[in-house]
C-alpha positions in Angstrom: -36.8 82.2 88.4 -33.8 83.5 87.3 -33.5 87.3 88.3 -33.8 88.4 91.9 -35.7 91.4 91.6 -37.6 93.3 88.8 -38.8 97.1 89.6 -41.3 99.0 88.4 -41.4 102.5 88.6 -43.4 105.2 87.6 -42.0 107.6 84.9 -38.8 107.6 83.3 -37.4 110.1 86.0 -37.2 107.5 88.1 -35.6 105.1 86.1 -33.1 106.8 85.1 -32.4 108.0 89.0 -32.8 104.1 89.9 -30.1 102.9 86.9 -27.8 105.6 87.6 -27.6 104.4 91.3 -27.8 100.6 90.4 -25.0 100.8 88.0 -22.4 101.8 90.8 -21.9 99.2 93.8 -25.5 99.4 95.5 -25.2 96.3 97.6 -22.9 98.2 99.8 -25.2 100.7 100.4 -27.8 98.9 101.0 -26.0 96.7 103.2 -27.0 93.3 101.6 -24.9 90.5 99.6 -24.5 91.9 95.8 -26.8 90.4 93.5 -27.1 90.5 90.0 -29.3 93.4 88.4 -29.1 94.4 85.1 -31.4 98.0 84.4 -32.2 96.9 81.3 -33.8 93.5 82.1 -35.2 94.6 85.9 -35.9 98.0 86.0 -39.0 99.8 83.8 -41.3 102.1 83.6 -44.8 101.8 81.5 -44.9 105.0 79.6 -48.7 104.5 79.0 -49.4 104.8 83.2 -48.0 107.0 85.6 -48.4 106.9 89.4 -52.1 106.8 89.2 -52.2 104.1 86.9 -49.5 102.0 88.5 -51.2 102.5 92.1 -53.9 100.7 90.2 -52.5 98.4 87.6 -49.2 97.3 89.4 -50.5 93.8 89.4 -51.2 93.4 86.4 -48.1 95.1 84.6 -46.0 92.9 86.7 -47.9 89.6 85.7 -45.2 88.7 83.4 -42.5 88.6 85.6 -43.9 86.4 88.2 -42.2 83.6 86.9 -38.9 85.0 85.9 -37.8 87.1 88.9 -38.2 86.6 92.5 -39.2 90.1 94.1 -41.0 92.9 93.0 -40.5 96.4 93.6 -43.3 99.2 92.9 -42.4 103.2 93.6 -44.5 105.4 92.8 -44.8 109.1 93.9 -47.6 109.8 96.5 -49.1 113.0 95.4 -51.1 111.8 92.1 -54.2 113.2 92.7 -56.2 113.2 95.6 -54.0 113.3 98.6 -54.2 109.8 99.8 -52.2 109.2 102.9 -49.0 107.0 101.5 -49.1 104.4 103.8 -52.6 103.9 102.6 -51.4 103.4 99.4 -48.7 101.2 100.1 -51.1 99.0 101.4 -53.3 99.0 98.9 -50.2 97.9 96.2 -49.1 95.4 98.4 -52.4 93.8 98.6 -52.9 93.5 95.0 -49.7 92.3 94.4 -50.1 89.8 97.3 -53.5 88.8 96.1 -52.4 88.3 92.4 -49.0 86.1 92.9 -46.1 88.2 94.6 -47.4 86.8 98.0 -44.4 87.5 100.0 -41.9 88.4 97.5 -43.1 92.2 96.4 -43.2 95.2 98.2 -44.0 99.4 97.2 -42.1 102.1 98.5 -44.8 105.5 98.1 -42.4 109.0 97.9 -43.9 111.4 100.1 -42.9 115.0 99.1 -40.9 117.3 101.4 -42.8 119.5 103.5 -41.5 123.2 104.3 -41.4 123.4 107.8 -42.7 127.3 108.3 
């Protein structure tokens, strides 16, 4: 394994909000030692799934990379269709992932939307 972390995200929204924030100096906002992460090699999107389809195929689309990097990222947002609780869906990424190689080294981050507080 050569690259730390590979992140898969669900439209290309996202990865251009995640590049644009991992070109700058992101370890010292996220209070970690700097690592190496190049957006073109560790960051994607799969333009033929969106958040549905990742919540169900994460495991799968991240197959290839369970050799070559050595964490796994998966945000998706939560509202995709039926309004599944996020943590419940966190879960349910992490498990596959878990169960299918990333034991330990993945993890999903599910974007709840803002809530207008009447």
């Amino acid at each position: 394994m050569n690259r730390e972390l590979v992140i898969l995200v669900a439209d290309g929204t996202m990865r251009a909000v995640f590049a644009a924030f991992f070109e700058r100096q992101f370890h010292h906002v996220l209070s970690c030692a700097p690592f190496d992460f190049n957006p073109r090699l560790d960051l994607f999107n799969n333009p033929l799934e969106k958040d549905g389809g990742i919540h169900r195929r994460c495991h799968e689309i991240l197959r290839p990379y369970l050799n070559t990097h050595r964490r796994a990222l998966v945000v998706l947002d939560q509202q995709f269709g039926g309004e599944r609780p996020a943590e419940e869906v966190r879960v349910e990424i992490e498990h596959r992932l878990n169960a299918n190689g990333w034991a330990g080294r993945a993890t999903a981050a599910v974007i709840e939307p803002e809530r207008d507080e009447e």
